[in-house]
C-alpha positions in Angstrom: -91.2 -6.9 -17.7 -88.6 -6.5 -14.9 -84.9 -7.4 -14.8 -83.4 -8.1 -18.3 -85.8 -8.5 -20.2 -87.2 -7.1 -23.1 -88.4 -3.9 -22.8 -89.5 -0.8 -25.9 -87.7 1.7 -24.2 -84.4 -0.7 -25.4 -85.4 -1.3 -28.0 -86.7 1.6 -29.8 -84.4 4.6 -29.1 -81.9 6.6 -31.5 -82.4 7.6 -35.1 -84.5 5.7 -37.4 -85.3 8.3 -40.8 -87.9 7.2 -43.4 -86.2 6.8 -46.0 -86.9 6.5 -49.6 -87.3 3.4 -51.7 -85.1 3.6 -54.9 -86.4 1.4 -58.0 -84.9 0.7 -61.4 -86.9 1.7 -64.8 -88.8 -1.8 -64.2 -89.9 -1.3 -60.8 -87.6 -3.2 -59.0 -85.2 -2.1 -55.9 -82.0 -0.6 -56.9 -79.5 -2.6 -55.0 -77.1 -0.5 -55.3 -78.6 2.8 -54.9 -80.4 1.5 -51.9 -76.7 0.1 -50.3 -75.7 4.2 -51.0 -79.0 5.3 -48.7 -77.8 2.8 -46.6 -74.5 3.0 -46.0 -75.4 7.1 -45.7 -77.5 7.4 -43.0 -75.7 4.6 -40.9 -72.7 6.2 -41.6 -74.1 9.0 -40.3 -74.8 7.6 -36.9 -78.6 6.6 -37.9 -80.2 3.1 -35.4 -82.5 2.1 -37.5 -84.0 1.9 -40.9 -87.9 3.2 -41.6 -88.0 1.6 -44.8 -91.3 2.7 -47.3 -91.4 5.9 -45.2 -89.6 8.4 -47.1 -92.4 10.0 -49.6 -95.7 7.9 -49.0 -94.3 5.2 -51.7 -95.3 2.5 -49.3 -98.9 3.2 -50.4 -98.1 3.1 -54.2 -96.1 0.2 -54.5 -97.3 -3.3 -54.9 -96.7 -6.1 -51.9 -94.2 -7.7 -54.1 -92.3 -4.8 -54.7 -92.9 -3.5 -50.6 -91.1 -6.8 -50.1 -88.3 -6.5 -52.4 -87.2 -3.1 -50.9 -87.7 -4.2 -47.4 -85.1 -7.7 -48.3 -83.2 -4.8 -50.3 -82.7 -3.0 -47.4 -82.1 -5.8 -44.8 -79.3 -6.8 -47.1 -78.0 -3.7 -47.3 -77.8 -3.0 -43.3 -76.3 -6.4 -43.2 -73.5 -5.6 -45.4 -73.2 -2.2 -44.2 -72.5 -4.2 -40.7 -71.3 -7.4 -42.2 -73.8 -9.5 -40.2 -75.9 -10.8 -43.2 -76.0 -14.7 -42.8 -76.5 -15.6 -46.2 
């Protein structure tokens, strides 16, 4: 692509750490401990999120609760940003 468009080199640039995936006794994302990760590594000057990174947990964890930390975690950055739509 030429001009303006959209282009990787954009779009992926900066720092983007896996990061770990907290869960409650029941399996579930910790909101609020995943807001703390959150809010931490933004604050910290961080891009971008690599979410089910952090220690292989992706691999462990059902595709309900893979989807639960990654909506965690968007609503987290959204917060952290105060962008979230919803």
């Amino acid at each position: 692509m030429s001009g303006n468009g959209w282009r990787w080199e954009r779009q992926l640039h900066g720092i983007i750490p896996p990061l770990i995936s907290p869960l409650d006794v029941a399996g579930a994302p910790d909101a609020g401990a995943m807001a703390a990760v959150v809010d931490h590594v933004t604050g910290g000057g961080c891009t971008g999120l690599f979410m089910l990174g952090g220690c292989g947990e992706g691999a462990w964890l059902t595709s309900a609760q893979r989807g639960a930390v990654v909506r965690t975690a968007a609503r987290a950055a959204a917060d952290a940003c105060r962008c979230w739509p919803g």
